[in-house]
C-alpha positions in Angstrom: -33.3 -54.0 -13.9 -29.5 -53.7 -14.9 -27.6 -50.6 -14.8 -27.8 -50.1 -18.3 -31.3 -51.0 -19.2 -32.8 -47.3 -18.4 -30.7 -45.7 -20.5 -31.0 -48.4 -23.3 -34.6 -47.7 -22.7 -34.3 -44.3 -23.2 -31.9 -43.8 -25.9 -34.0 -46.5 -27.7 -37.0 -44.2 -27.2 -35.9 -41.4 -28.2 -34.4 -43.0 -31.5 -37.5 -43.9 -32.3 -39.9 -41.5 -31.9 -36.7 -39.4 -34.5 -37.2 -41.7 -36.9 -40.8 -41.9 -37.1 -41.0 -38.1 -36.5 -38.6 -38.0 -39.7 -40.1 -40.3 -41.9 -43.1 -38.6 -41.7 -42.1 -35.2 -42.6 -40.1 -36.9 -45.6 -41.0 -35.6 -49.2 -41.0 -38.8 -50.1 -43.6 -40.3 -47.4 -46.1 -36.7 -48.6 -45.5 -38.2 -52.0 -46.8 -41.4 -51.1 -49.8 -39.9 -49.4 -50.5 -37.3 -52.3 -50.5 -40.5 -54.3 -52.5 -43.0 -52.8 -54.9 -40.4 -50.7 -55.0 -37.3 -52.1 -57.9 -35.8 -50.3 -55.4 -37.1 -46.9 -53.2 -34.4 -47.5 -55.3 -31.0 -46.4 -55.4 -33.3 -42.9 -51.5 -34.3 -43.4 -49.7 -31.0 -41.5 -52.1 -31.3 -38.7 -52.3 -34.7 -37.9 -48.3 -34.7 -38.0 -48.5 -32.3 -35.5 -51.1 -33.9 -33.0 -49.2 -37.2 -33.7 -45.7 -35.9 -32.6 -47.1 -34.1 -29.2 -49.1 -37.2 -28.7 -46.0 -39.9 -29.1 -43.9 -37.0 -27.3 -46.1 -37.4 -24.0 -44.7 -41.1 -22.7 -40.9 -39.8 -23.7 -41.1 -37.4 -20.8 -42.9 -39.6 -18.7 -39.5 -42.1 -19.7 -37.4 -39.1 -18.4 -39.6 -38.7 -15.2 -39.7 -42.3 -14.6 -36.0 -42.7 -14.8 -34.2 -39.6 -13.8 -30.8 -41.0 -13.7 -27.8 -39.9 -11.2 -27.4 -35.9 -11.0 -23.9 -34.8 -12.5 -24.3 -31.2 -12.0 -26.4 -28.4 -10.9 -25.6 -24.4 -11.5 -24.9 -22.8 -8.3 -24.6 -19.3 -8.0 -23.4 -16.9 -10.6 -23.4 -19.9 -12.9 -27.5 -20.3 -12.1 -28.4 -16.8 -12.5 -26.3 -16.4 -16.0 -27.9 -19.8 -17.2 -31.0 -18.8 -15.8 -31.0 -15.6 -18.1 -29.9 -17.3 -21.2 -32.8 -19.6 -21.0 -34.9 -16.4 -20.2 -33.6 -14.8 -23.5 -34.2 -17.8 -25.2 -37.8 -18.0 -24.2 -38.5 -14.3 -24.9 -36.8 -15.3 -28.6 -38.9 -17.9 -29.2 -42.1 -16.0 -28.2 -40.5 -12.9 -30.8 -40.0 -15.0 -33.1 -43.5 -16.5 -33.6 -44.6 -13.0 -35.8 -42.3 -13.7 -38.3 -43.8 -17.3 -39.0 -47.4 -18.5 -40.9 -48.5 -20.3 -37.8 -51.7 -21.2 -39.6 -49.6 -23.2 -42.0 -46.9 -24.3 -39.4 -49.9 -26.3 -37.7 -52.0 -27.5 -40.7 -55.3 -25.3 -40.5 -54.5 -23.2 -43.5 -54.2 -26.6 -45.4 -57.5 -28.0 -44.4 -59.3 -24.6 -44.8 -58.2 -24.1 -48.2 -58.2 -27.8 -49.1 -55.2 -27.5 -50.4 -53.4 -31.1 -50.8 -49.5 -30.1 -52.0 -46.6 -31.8 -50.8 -44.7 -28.6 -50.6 -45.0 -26.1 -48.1 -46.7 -22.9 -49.6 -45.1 -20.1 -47.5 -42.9 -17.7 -49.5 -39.1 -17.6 -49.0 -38.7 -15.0 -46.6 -36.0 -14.1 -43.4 -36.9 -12.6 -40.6 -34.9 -10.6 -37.8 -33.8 -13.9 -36.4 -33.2 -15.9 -39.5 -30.4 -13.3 -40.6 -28.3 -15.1 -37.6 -29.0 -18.5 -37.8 -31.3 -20.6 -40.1 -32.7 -22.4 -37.7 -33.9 -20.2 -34.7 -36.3 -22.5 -33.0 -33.7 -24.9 -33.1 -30.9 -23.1 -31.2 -33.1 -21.7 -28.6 -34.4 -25.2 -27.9 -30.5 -26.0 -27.1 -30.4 -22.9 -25.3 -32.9 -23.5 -23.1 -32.2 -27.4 -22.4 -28.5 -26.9 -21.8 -28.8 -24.5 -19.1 -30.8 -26.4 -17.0 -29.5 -29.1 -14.6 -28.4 -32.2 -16.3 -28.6 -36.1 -14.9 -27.4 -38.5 -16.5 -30.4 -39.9 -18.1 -30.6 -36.2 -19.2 -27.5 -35.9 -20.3 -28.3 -38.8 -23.0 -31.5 -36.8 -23.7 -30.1 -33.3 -24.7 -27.1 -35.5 -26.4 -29.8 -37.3 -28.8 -31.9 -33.8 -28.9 -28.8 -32.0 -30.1 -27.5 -34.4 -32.3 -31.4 -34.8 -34.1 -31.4 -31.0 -34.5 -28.3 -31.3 -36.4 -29.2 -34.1 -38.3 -33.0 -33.3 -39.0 -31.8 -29.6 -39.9 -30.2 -30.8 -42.9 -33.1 -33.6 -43.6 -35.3 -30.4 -43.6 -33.2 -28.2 -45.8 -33.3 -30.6 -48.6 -37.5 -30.1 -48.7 -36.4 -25.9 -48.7 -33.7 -26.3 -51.4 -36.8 -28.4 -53.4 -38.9 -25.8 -53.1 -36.9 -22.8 -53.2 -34.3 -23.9 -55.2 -30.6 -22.0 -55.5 -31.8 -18.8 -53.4 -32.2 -21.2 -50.8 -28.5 -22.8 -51.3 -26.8 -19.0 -51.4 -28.6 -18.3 -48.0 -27.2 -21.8 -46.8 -23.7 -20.6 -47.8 -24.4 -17.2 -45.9 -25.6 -18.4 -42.5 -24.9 -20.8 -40.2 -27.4 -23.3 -39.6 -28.3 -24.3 -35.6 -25.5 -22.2 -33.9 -25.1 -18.4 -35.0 -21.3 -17.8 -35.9 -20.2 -14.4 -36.0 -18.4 -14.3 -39.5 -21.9 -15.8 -40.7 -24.5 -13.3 -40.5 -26.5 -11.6 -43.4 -27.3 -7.9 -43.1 -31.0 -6.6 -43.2 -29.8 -5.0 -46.9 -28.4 -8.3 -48.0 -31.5 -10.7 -46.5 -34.0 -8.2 -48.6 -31.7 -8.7 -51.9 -32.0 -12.3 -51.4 -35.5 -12.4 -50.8 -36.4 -11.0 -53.9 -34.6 -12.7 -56.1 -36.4 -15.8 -54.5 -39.5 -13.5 -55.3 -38.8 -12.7 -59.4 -37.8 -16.2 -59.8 -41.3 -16.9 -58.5 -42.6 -14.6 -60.8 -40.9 -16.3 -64.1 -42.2 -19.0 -63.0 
């Protein structure tokens, strides 16, 4: 095998399991579904879900099977620091799972209620986390993947990983602004999206005046 062909291998992975992963979360692929198989759609949300930790499984065996050379290693004070800025990210994570519908996040509120919308039916809302950055589960992923040791097949890896967050944030916002409509677009002005910036954060006051608005525009509705 050439020098090249694991990390062609990789990288062409990777690209696809993104694409497929995107497609399928697409308003436009839920349309299709809605149209064609309606009674599909209570099932939709959690056969997306089994299907991306299913095609997940032989990426990481990919990764294990081709390691690549190492290019660094924390050492240290730099291992300790890293190692509690994954910690925090962890403990994040875990906080921030209180503040989601979990029950809609993987499917089984759709197939208990039967309900077969294309649209998500959680209500605008912003939790603790949210009033940092809109995409939480997003930036602690990077967190916790960029503070680890890093081949080079790795490297390529978080490099992809990164880059699809970025990418598939903005995919996913267009399904929010559909749904929420122009709240949504003020919040997007007000926060940054996958990295928290400091001159970007909404108060507790000003995430509350936001979220009703999103509310009484519901209600005219």
């Amino acid at each position: 095998m050439t020098t090249l062909m694991p990390y062609l291998i990789v990288f062409g992975s990777f690209l696809a399991y993104f694409i497929l992963h995107s497609l399928a979360a697409s308003i436009i692929m839920k349309q299709r579904v809605a149209s064609h198989w309606p009674n599909v759609m209570p099932y939709y949300r959690l056969a997306f879900n089994a299907l991306a930790i299913v095609l997940s499984l032989p990426l990481l065996f990919v990764m294990f099977l081709y390691p690549g050379n190492s290019l660094w290693q924390w050492h240290g004070l730099g291992f300790y620091l890293t190692s509690a800025m994954a910690l925090l990210a962890v403990i994040g994570f875990f906080y921030s799972l209180k503040y989601y519908d979990l029950s809609e996040f993987w499917g089984t509120r759709q197939l208990k209620e039967r309900n077969n919308s294309v649209h998500d039916q959680e209500n605008f809302h912003i939790s603790p986390m949210h009033r940092y950055v809109r995409h939480p589960w997003y930036f602690f992923a990077l967190v916790i993947i960029w503070t680890r040791d890093v081949s080079t097949i790795q490297l390529l890896v978080y490099l992809l990983v990164t880059a699809y967050f970025v990418i598939g944030s903005r995919m996913e916002e267009r399904k929010l602004i559909a749904y929420h409509g122009e709240v949504y677009q003020r919040y997007q002005e007000q926060v940054a999206a996958v990295f928290p910036l400091p001159w970007k954060i909404l108060s507790a006051e000003q995430a509350d005046a936001l979220i009703k608005d999103s509310l009484s525009k519901k209600e005219v509705k």
